[in-house]
gemmi code that builds the backbone of each chain (N, CA, C; Angstrom):
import gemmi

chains = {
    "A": [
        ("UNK", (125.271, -106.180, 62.686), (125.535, -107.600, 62.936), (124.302, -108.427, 62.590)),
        ("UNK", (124.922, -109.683, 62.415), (123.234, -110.543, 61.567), (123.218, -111.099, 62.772)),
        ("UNK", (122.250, -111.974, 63.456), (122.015, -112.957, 64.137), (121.517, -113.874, 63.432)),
        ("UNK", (121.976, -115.121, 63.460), (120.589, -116.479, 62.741), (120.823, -117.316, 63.399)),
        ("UNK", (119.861, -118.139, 63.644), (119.983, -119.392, 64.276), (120.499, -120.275, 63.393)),
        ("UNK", (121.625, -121.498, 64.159), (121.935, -122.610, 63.502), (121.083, -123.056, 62.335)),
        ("UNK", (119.983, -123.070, 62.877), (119.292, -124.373, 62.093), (119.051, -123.290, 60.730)),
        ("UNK", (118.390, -122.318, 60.251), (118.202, -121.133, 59.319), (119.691, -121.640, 58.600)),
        ("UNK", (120.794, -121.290, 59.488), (122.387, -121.117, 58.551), (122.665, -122.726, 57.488)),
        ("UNK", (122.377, -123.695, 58.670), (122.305, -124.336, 57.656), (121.878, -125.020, 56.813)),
        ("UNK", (120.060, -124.742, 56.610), (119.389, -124.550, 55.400), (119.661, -123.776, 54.375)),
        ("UNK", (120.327, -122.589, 54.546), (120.804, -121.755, 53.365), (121.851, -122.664, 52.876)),
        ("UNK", (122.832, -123.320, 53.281), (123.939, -123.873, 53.077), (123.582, -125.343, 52.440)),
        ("UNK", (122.540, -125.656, 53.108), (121.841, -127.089, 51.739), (121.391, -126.698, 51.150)),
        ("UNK", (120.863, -125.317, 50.752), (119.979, -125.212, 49.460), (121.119, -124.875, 48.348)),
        ("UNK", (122.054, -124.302, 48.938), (123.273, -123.943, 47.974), (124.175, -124.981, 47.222)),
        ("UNK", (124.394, -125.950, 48.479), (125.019, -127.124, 48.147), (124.085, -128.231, 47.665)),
        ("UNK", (122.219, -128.059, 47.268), (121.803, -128.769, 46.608), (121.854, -128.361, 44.864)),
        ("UNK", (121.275, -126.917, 45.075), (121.785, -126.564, 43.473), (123.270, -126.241, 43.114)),
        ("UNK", (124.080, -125.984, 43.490), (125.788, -125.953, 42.916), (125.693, -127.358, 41.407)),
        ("UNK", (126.026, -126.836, 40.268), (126.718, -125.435, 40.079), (126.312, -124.544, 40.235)),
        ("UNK", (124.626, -124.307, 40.141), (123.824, -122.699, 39.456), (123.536, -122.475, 40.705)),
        ("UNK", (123.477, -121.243, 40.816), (123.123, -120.484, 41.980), (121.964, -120.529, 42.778)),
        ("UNK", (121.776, -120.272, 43.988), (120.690, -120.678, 44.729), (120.356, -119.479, 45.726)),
        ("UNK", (119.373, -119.317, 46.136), (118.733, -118.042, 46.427), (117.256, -117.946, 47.096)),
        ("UNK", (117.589, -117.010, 48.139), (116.180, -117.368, 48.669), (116.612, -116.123, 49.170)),
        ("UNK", (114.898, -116.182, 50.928), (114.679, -114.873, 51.098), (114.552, -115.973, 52.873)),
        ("UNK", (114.913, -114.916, 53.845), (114.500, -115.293, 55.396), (113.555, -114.063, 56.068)),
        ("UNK", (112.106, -114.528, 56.173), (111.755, -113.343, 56.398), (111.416, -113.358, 57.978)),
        ("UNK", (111.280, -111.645, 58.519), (111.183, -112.190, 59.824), (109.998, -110.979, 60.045)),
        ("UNK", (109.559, -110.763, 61.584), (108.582, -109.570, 61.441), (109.177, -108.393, 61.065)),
        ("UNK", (108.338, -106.923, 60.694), (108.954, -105.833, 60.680), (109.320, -105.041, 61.487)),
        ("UNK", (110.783, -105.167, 61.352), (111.298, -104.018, 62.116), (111.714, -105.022, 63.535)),
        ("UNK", (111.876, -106.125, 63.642), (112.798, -107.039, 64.391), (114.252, -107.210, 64.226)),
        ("UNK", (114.659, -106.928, 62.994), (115.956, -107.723, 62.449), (115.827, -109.144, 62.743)),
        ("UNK", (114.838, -109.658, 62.957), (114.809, -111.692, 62.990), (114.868, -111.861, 61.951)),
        ("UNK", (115.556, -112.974, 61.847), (115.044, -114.305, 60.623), (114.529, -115.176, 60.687)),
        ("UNK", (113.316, -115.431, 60.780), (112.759, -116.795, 61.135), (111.909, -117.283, 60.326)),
        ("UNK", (111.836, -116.908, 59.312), (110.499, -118.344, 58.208), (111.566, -118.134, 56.686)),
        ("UNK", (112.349, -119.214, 56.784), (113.248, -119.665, 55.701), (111.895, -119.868, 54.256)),
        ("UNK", (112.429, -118.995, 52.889), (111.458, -119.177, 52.531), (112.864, -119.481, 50.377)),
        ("UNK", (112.293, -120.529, 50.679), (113.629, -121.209, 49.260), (112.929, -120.665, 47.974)),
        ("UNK", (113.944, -119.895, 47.580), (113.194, -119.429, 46.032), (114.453, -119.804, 44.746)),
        ("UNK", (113.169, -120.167, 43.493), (113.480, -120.508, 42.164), (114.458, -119.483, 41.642)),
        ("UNK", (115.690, -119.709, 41.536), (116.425, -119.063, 40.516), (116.051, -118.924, 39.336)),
        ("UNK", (115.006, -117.898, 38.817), (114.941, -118.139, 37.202), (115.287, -118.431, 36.264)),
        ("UNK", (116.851, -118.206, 36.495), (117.889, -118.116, 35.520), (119.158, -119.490, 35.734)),
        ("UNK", (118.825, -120.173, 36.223), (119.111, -121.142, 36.527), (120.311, -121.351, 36.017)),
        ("UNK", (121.729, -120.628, 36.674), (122.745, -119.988, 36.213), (123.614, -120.586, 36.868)),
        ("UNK", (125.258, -120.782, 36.670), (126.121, -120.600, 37.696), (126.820, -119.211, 38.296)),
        ("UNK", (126.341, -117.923, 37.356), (126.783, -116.958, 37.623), (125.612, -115.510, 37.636)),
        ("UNK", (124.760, -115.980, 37.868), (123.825, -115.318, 38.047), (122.115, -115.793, 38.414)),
        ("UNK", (121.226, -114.901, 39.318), (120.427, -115.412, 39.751), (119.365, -114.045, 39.933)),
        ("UNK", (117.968, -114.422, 39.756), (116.864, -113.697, 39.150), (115.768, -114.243, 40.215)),
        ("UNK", (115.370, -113.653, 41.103), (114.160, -114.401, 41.794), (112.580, -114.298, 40.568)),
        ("UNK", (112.246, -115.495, 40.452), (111.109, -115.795, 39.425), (109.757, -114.496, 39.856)),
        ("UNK", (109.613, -113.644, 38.995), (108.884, -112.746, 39.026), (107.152, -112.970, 39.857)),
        ("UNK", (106.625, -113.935, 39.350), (105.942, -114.498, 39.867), (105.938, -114.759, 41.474)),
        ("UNK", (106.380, -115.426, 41.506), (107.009, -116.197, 42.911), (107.175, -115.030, 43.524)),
        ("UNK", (108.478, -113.824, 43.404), (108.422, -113.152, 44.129), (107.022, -111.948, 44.703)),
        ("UNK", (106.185, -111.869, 43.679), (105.022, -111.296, 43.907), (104.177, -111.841, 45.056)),
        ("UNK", (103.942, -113.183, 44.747), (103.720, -113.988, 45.901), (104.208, -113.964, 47.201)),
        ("UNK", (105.224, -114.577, 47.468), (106.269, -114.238, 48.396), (106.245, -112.596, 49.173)),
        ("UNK", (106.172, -112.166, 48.395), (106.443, -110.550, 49.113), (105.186, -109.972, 49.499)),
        ("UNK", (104.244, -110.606, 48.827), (102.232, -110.340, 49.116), (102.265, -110.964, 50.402)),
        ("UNK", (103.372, -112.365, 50.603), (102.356, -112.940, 51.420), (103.181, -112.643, 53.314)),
        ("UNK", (104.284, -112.324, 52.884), (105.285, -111.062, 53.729), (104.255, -109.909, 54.521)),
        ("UNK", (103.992, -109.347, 53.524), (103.046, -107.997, 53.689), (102.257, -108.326, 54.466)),
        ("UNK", (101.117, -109.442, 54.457), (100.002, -109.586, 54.884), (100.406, -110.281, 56.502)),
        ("UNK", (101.613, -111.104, 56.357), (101.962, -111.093, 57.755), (102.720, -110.064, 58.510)),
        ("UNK", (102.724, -108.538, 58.100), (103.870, -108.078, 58.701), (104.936, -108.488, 58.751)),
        ("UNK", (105.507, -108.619, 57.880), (106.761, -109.515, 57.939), (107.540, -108.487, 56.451)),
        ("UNK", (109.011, -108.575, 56.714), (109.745, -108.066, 55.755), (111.114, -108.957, 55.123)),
        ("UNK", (111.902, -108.952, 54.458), (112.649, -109.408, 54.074), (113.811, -108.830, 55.038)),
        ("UNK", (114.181, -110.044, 55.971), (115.361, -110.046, 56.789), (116.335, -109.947, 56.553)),
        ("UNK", (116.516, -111.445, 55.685), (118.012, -112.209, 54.916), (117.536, -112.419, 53.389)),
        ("UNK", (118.346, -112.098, 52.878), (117.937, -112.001, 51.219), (119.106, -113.036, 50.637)),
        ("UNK", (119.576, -114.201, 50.432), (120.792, -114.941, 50.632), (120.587, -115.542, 48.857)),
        ("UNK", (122.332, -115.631, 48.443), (122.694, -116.303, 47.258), (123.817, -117.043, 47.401)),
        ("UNK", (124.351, -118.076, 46.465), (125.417, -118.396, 46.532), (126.052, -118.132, 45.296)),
        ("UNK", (127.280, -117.746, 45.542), (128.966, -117.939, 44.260), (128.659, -119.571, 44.376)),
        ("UNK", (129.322, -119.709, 43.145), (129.694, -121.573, 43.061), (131.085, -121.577, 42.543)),
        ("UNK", (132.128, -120.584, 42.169), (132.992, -120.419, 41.940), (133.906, -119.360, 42.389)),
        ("UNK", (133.710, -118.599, 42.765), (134.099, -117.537, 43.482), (133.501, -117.134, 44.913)),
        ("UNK", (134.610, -116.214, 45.587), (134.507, -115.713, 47.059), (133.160, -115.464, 47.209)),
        ("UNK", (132.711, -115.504, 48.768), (131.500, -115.348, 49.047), (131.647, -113.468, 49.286)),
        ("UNK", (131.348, -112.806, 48.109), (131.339, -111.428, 48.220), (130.893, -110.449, 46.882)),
        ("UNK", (130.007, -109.817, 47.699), (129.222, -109.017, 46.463), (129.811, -108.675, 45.413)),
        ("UNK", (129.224, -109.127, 44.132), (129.563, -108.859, 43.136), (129.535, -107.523, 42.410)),
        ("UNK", (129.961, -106.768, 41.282), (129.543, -105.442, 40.930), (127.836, -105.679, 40.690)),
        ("UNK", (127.585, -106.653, 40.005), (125.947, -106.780, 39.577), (125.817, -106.799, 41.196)),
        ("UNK", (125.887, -107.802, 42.180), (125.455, -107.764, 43.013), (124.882, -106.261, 44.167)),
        ("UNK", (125.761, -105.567, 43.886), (125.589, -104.422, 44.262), (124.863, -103.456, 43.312)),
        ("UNK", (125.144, -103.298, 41.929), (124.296, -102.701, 41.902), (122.472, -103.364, 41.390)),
        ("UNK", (122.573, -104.473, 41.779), (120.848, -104.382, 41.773), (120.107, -105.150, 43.335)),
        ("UNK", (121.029, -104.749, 44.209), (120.654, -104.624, 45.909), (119.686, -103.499, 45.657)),
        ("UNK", (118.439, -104.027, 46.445), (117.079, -102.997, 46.167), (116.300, -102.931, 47.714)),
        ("UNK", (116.475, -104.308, 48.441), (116.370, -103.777, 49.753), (117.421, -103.321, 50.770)),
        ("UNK", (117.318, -102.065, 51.166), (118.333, -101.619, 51.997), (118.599, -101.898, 53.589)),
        ("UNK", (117.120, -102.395, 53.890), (117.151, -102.914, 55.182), (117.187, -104.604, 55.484)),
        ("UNK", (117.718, -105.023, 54.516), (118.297, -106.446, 54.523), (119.406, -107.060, 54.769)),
        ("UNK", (119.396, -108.039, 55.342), (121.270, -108.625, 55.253), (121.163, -109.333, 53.936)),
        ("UNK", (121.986, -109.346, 53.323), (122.432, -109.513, 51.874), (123.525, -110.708, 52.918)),
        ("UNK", (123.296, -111.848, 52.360), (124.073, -113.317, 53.055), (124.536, -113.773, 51.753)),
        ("UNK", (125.748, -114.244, 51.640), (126.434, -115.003, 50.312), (126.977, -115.870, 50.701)),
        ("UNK", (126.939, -117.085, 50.231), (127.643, -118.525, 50.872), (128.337, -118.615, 49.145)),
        ("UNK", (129.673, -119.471, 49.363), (130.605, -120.133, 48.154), (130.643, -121.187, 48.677)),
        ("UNK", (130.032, -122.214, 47.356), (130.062, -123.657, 47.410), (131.406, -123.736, 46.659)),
        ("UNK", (132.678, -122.357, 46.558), (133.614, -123.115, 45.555), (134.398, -124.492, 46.356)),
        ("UNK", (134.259, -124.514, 47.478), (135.221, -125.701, 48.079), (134.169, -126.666, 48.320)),
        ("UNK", (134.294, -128.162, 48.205), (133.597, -128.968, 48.487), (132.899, -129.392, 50.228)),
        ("UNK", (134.336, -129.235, 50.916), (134.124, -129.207, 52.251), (133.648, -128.107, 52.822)),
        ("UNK", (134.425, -127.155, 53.034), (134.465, -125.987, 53.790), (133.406, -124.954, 52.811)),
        ("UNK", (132.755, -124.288, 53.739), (131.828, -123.422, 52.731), (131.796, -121.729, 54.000)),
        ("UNK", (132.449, -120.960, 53.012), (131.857, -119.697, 53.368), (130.548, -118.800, 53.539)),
        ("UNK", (130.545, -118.404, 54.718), (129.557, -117.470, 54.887), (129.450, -116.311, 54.874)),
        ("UNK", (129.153, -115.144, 54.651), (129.174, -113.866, 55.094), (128.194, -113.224, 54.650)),
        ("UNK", (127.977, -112.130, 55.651), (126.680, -110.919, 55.426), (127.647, -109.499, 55.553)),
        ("UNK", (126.361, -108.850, 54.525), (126.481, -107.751, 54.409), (125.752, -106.948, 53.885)),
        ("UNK", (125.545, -105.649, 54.547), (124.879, -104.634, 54.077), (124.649, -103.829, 52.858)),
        ("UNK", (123.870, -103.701, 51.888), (124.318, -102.856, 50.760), (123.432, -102.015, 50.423)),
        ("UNK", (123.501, -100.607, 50.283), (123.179, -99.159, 50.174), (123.274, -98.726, 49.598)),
        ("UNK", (122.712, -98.057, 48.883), (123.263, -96.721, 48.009), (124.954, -97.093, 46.915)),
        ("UNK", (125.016, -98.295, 46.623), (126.320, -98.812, 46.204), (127.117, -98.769, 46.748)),
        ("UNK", (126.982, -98.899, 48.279), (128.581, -98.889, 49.285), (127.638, -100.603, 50.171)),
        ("UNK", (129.220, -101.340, 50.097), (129.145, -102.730, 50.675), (129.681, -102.686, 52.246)),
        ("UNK", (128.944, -103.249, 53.190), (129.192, -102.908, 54.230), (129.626, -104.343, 54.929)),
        ("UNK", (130.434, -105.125, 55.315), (130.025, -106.526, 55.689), (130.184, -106.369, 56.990)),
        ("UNK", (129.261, -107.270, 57.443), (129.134, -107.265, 59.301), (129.660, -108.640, 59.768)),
        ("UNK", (129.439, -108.374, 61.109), (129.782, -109.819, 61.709), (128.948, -110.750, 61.810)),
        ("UNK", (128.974, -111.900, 62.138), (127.625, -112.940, 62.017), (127.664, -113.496, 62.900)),
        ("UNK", (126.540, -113.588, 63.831), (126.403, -114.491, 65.519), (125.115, -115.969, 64.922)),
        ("UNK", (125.732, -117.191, 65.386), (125.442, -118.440, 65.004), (124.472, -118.656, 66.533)),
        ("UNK", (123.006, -118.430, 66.591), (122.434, -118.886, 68.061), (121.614, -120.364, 67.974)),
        ("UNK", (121.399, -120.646, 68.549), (121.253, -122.189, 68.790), (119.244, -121.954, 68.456)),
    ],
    "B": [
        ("UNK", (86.705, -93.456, 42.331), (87.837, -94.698, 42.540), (89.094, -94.070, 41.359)),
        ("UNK", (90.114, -95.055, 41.735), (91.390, -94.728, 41.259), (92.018, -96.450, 41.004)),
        ("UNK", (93.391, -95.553, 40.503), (94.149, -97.184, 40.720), (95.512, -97.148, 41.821)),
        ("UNK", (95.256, -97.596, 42.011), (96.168, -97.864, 43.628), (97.623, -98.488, 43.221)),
        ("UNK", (98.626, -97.671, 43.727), (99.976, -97.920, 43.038), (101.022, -98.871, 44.133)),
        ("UNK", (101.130, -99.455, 44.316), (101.913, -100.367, 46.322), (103.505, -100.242, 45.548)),
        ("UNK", (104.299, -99.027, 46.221), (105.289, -98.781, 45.986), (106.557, -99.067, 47.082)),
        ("UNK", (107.435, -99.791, 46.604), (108.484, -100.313, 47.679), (109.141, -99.760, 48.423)),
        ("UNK", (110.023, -100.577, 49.282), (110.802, -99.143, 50.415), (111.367, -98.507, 49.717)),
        ("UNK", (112.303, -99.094, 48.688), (113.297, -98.297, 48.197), (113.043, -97.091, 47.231)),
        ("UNK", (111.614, -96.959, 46.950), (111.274, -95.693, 45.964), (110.018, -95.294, 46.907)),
        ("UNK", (110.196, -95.568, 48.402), (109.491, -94.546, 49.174), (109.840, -93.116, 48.942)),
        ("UNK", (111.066, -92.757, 49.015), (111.608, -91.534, 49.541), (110.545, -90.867, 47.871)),
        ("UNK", (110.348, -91.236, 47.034), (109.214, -90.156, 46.562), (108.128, -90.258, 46.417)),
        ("UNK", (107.590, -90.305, 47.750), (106.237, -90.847, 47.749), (106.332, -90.430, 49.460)),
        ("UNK", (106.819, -89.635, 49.660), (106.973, -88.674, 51.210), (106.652, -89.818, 52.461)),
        ("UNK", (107.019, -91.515, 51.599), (107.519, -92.442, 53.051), (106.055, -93.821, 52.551)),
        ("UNK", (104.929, -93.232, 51.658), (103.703, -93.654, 51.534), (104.072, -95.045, 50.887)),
        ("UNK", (103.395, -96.462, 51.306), (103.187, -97.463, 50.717), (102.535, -97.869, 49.453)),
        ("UNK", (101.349, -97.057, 49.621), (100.394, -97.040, 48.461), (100.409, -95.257, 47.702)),
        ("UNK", (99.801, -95.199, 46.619), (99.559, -93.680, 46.320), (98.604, -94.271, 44.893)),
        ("UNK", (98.035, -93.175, 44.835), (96.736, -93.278, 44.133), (96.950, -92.748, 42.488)),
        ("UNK", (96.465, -93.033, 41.161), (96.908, -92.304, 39.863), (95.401, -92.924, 39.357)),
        ("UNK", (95.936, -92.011, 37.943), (95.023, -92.609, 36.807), (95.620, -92.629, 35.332)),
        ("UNK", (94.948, -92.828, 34.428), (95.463, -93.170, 33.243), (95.168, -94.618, 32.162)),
        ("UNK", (94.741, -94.190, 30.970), (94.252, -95.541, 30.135), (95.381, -96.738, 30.153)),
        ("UNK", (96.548, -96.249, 30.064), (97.522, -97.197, 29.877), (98.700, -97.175, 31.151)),
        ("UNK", (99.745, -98.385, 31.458), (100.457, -98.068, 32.567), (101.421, -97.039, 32.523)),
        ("UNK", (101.950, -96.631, 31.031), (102.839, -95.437, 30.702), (101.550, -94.192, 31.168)),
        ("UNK", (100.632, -93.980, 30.925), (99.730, -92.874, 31.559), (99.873, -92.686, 33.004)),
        ("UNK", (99.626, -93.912, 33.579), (99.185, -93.823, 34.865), (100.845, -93.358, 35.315)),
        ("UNK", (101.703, -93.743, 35.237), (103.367, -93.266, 35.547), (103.120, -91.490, 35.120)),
        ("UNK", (102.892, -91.263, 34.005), (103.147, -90.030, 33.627), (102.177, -89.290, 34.776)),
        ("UNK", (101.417, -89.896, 34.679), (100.106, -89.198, 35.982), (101.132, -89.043, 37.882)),
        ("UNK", (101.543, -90.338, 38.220), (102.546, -90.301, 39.010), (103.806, -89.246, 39.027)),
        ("UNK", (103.865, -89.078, 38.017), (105.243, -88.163, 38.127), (105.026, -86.944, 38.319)),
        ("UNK", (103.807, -86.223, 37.919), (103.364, -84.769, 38.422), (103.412, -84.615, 39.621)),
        ("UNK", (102.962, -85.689, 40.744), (103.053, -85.068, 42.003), (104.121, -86.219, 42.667)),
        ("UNK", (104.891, -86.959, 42.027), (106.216, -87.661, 42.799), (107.131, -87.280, 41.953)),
        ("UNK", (107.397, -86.433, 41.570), (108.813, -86.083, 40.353), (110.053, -87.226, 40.726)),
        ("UNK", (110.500, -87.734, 39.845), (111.659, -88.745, 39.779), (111.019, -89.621, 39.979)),
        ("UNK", (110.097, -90.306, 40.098), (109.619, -91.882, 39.857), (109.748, -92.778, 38.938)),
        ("UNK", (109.129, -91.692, 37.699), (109.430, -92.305, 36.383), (110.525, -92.848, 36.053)),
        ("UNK", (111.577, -92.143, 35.871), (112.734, -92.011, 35.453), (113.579, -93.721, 36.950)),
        ("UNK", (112.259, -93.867, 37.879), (113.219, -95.585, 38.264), (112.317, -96.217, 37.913)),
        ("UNK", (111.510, -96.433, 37.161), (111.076, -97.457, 36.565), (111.262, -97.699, 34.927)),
        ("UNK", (111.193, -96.348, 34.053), (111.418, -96.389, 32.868), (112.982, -95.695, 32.200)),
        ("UNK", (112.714, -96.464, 31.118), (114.280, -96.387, 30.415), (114.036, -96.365, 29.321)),
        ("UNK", (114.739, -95.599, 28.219), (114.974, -95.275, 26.878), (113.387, -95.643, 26.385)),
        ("UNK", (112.010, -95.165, 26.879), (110.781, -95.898, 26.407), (110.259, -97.242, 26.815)),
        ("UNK", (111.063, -97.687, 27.754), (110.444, -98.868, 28.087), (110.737, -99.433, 29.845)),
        ("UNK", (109.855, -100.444, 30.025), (110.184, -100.616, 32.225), (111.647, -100.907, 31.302)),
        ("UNK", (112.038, -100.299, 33.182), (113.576, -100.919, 33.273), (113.546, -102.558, 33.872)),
        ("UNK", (114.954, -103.088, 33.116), (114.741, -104.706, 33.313), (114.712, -104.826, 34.864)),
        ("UNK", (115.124, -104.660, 35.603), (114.934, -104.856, 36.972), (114.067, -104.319, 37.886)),
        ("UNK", (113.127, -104.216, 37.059), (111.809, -103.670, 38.060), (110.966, -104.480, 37.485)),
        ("UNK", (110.304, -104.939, 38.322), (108.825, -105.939, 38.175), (107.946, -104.997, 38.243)),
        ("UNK", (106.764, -104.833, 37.847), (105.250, -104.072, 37.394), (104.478, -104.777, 37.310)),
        ("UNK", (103.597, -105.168, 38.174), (102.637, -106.277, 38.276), (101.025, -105.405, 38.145)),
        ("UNK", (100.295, -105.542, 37.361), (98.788, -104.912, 37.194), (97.968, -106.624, 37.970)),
        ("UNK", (97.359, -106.039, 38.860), (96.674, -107.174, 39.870), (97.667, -108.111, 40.178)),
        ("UNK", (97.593, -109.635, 38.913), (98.309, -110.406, 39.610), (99.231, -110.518, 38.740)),
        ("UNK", (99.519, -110.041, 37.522), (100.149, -110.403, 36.556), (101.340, -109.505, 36.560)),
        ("UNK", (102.378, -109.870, 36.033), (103.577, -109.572, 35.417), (103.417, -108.770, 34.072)),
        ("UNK", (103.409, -107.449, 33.967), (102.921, -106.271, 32.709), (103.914, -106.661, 31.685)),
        ("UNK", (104.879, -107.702, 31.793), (105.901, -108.028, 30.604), (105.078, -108.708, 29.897)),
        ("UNK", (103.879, -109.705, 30.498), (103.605, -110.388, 29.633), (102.260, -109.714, 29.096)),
        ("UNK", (102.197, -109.148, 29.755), (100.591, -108.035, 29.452), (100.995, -107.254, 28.358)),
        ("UNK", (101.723, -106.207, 28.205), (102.339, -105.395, 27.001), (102.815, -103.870, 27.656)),
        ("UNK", (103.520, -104.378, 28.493), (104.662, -103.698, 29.134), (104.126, -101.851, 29.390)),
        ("UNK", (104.692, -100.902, 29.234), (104.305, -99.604, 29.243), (102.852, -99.375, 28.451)),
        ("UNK", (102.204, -100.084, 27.510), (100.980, -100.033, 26.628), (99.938, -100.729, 27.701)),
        ("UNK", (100.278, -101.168, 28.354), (98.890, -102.495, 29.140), (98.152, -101.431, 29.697)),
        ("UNK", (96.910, -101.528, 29.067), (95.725, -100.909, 29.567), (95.301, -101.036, 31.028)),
        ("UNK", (95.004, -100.049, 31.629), (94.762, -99.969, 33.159), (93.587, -99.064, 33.638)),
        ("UNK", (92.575, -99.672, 34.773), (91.574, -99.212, 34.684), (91.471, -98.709, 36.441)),
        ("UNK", (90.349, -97.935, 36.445), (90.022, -98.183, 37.867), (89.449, -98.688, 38.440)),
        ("UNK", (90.080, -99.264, 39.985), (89.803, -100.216, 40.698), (91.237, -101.428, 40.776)),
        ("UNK", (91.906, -101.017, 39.477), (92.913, -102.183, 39.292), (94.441, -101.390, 40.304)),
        ("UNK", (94.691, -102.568, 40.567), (96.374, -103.019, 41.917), (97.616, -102.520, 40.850)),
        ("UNK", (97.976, -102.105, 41.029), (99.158, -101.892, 40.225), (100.642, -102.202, 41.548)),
        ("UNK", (101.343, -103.291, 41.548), (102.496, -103.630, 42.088), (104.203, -103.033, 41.617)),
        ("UNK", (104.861, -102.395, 41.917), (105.834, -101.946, 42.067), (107.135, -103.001, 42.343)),
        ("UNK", (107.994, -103.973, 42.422), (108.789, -104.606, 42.810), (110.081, -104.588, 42.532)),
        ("UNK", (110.961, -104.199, 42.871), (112.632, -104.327, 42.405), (112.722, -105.791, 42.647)),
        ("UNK", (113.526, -106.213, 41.408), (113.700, -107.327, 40.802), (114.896, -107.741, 41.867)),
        ("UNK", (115.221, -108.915, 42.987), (116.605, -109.331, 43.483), (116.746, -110.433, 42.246)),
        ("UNK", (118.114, -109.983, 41.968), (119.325, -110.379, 41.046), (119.822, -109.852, 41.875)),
        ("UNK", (121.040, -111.014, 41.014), (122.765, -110.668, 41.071), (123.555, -111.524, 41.053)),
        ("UNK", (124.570, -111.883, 41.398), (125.182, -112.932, 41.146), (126.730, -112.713, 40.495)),
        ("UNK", (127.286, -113.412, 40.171), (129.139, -113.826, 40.548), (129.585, -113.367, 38.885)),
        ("UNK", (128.750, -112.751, 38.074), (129.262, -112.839, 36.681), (129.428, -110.845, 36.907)),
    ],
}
model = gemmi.Model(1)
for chain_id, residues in chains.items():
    chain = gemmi.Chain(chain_id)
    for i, (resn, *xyz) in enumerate(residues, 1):
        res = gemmi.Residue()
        res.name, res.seqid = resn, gemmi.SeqId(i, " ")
        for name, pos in zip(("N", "CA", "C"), xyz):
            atom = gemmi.Atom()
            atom.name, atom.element = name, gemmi.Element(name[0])
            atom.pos, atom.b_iso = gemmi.Position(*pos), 0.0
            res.add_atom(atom)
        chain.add_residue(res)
    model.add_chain(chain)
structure = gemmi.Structure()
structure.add_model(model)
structure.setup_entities()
């Protein structure tokens, strides 16, 4: 099960609904070995796609250096569909590389209503969990 | 001294759980080939048909080895060598 706080859920959900069409993507990192999410951290789609998304090589070096040095790991690893269901894609699965992450997908395909969901991904098996919204 | 390899969770399991592990070698294809004697299967997740695989990042200090000259980039000791699986993916 994921836990996130409101306010985390819906920063992922403006960053998605600021870039729509192209995909949007980031990382929530929290300490290691908490399962928290707590330092929302918005990353550059390289590929500045509607159907695909590349965290900027750079950036992520950064980002993941600067993880390390706080003890901190990649919690929530989050993208959005802009046209399709919020659910792992075949690419999506197979280039899932952290296994101890929630993998979060939001679809901006509806204007109003926007899907959420998490899920686990392993060894190429998709696992989706439930999601608790805490204040 | 050596060059210090910071290898991710997901290609812990050959590296008996270790964050870092130590190699040598003039070039980063050396220093891998040097890695693979005592982590067998390493190579083979980072390289492909002769060259990194696209979804692995290889960073020598601070740089990105794509733009350095990929499996040829000269590597010395004392130098960081970074490990990173690339997150992609997406709806296509």
């Amino acid at each position: 099960m994921l836990r996130i706080s409101q306010e985390l859920a819906d920063r992922i959900v403006a960053h998605a609904r600021a870039d729509h069409p192209d995909e949007a993507c980031g990382v929530i990192a929290g300490p290691v070995g908490s399962d928290r999410p707590e330092r929302f951290i918005q990353m550059e789609n390289a590929e500045r796609s509607p159907t695909f998304y590349r965290f900027d090589s750079m950036e992520q070096l950064r980002v993941w250096r600067e993880m390390d040095d706080r003890d901190e790991e990649p919690v929530v690893i989050y993208h959005s569909h802009t046209a399709t269901e919020a659910y792992p894609s075949r690419t999506d699965i197979s280039y899932a590389s952290e296994p101890n992450a929630h993998y979060v997908l939001v679809s901006t395909r509806d204007e109003v209503d926007v899907e959420f969901r998490s899920y686990r991904i392993a060894d190429g098996v998709v696992t989706e969990e439930e999601v608790t919204f805490v204040k | 001294m050596a060059i210090e390899v910071r290898i991710p969770t997901i290609l812990r399991s050959y590296t008996d759980g270790a964050k870092a592990v130590e190699g040598k070698g003039g070039t980063l294809e050396e220093l891998i080939g040097d890695l693979e004697v005592r982590h067998p299967g390493l190579r083979d997740r980072l390289v492909e048909q002769g060259a990194l695989r696209r979804f692995v990042n290889v960073y020598l200090n601070d740089e990105d080895v794509r733009f350095l000259g990929g499996l040829e980039t000269p590597v010395a000791d004392g130098d960081t060598v970074t490990v990173l699986p690339a997150v992609a993916g997406g709806a296509r």
